[in-house]
C-alpha positions as CSV (number, residue, x, y, z in Angstrom):
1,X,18.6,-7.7,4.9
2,X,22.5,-8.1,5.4
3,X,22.9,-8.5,2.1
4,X,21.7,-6.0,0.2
5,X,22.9,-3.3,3.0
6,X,26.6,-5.0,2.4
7,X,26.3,-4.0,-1.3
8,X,24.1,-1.1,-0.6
9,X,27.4,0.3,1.5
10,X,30.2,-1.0,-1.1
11,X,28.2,1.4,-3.7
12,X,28.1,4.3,-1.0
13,X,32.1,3.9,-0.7
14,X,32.5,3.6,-4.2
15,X,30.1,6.6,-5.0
16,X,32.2,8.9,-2.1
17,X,35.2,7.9,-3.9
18,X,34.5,8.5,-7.1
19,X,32.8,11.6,-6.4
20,X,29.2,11.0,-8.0
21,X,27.2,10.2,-4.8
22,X,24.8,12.4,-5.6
23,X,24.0,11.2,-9.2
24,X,24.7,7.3,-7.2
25,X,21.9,8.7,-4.9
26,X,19.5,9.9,-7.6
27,X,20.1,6.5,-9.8
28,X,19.4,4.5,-6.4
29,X,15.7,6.9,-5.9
30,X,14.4,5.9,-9.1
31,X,15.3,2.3,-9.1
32,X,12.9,2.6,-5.4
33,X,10.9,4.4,-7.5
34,X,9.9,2.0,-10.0
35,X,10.4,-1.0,-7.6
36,X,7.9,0.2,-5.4
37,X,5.6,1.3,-7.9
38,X,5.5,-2.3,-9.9
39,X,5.3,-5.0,-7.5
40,X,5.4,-7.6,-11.3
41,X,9.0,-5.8,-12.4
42,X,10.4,-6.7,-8.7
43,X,9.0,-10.0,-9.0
44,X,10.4,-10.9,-12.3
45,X,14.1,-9.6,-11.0
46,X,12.9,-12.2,-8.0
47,X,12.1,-15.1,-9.7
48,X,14.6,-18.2,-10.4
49,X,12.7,-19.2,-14.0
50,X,13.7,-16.3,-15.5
51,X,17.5,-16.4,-16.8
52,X,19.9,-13.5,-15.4
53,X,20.7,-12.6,-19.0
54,X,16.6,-11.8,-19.7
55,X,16.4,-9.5,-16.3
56,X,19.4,-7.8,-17.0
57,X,17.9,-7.0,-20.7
58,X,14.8,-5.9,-19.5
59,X,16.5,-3.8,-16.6
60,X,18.5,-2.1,-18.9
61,X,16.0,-1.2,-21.5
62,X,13.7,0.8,-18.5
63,X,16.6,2.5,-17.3
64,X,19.0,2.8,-20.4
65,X,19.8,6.7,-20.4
66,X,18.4,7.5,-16.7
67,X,21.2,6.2,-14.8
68,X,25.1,6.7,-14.4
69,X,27.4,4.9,-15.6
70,X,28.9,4.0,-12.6
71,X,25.3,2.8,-10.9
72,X,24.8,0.9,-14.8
73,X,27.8,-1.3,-14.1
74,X,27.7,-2.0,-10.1
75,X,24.2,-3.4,-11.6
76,X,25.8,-5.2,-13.9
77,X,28.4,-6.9,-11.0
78,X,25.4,-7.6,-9.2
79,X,23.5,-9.7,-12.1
80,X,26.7,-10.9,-12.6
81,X,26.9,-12.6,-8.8
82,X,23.5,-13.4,-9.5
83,X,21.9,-11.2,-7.0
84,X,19.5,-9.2,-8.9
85,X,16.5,-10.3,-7.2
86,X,17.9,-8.5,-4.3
87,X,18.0,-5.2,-6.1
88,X,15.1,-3.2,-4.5
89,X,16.2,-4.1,-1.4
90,X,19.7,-2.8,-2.4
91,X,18.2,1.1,-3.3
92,X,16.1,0.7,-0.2
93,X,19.2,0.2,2.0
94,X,21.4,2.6,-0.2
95,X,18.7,5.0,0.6
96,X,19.1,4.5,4.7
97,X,23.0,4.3,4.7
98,X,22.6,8.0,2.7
99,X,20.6,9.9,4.6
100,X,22.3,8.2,7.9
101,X,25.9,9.5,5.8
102,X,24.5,12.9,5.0
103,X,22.9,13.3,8.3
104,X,19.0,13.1,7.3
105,X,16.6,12.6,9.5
106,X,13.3,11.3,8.0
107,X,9.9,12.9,10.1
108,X,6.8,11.4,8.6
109,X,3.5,12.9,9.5
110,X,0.8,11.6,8.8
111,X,-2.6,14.2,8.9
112,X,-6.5,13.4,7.6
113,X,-6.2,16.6,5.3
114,X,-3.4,17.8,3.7
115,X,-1.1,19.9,5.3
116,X,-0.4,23.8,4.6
117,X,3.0,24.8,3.9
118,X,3.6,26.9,7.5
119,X,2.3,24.2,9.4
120,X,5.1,22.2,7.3
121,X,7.2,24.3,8.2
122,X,6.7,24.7,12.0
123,X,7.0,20.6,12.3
124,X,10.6,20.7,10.5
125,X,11.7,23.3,12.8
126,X,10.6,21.5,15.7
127,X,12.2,18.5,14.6
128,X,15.1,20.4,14.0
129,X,15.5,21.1,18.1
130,X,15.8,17.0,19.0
131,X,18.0,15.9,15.6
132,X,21.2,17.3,14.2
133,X,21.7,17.9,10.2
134,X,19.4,18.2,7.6
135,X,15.1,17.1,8.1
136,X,12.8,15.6,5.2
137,X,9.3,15.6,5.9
138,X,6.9,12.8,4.3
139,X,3.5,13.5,4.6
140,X,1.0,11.1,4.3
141,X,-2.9,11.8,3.9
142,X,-5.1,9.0,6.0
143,X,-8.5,10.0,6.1
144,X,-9.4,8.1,8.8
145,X,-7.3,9.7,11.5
146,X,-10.4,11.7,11.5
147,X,-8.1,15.2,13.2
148,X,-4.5,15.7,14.5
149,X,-2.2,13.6,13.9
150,X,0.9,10.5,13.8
151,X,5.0,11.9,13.6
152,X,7.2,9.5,13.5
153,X,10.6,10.8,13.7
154,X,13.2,8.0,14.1
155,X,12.0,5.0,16.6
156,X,9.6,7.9,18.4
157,X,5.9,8.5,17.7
158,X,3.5,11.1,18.6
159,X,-0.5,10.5,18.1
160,X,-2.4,13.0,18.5
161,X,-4.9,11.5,16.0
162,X,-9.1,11.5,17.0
163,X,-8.8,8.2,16.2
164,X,-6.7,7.2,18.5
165,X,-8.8,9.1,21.0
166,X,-11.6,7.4,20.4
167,X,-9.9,3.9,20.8
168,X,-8.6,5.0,24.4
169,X,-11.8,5.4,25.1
170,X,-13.7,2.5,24.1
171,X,-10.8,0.6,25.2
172,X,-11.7,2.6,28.7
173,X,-15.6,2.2,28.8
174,X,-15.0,-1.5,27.9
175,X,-12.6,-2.1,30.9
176,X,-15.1,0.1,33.2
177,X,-16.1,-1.5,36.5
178,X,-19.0,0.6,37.5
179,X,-22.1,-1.9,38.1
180,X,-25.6,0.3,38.6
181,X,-27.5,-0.3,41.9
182,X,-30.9,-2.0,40.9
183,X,-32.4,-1.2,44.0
C-alpha cells in the first residue's frame, strides 16, 4: 500500500536521524505484534464510526510505557491526518523498508516437524552464499507437508515437500495416456 510505505519510510528517515532506529524498529515489531494477533483491535483503528479521539485513547492505553517517544508522537501525526486505520499496514511496511536498509534477508522454511538447531544452522549458511548482509530464518511447522520441505528466500522457492511429490504424481497418472490392450 503506497501509503503506509510513504509514512512507513518518513519514520525510517526520521528514526536514522535521530538516532533511535533501533528502539523505532522495536516500537514498530510490537505494534505487528499486536495487530496481527487481534484481527478486532485492527478493525476498530479501521472503522469510520469510531471517532479518531476514541482510537487514539484506546491505542495509547495498550502501548503507554512500551513505546518511544518518538514512535508515540509520529502516531500521534498520523491520528492526527486521520490515517490510523492504516497503522498495521504502516509497521508491516516499516518492517520491509528495515530489513531492506539493514540488509536482511528474510528465508522462511517451512518443515512438517520442527527443526533442530544444526539443521538451522546449515540453511542460514547456505542462504548466506546467494544473499549479502545479515539472514533471519522463520520457520513454520505444517504438518501436512508430510517430509522435506518449502524455503522461500526472496521471490525463489524450493519444495522439497512429500506433498508436493505426491501431487506431481497424481497430476502425472491423471494426464497418463497408456490405454490397456483388451485383446
Amino acid at each position: 500500500m503506497i501509503v503506509a510505505s510513504r509514512y512507513a519510510k518518513s519514520l525510517i528517515d526520521l528514526a536514522v536521524e535521530t538516532k533511535q532506529l533501533e528502539e523505532v524498529a522495536n516500537d514498530m515489531r510490537l505494534i505487528k505484534k499486536v495487530c496481527k494477533e487481534n484481527r478486532e483491535f485492527v478493525i476498530l483503528l479501521e472503522s469510520p464510526v469510531v471517532k479518531t479521539d476514541k482510537k487514539m485513547a484506546i491505542f495509547k492505553s495498550v502501548f503507554s510505557g512500551k513505546i518511544s517517544v518518538t514512535t508515540s508522537t509520529f502516531l500521534d501525526l498520523i491520528a492526527r491526518k486521520r490515517r490510523e486505520g492504516y497503522i498495521d499496514d504502516i509497521a508491516y511496511a516499516f518492517d520491509e523498508q528495515y530489513k531492506a536498509f539493514k540488509n536482511i534477508t528474510t528465508a522462511v522454511v517451512s518443515t512438517a516437524v520442527a527443526l533442530d538447531a544444526a539443521t538451522k544452522s546449515k540453511i542460514v549458511d547456505i542462504v548466506k552464499k546467494s544473499a549479502t548482509g545479515e539472514v533471519e530464518l522463520i520457520e513454520k511447522i505444517d504438518k501436512s507437508l508430510i517430509g522435506g520441505f518449502i524455503l522461500t528466500v526472496n521471490d525463489k522457492q524450493v519444495d522439497t515437500s512429500i506433498k508436493r511429490k505426491l501431487n506431481d504424481l497424481r497430476k502425472g497418472f491423471s494426464t497418463n495416456p497408456y490405454v490397456p490392450d483388451l485383446n
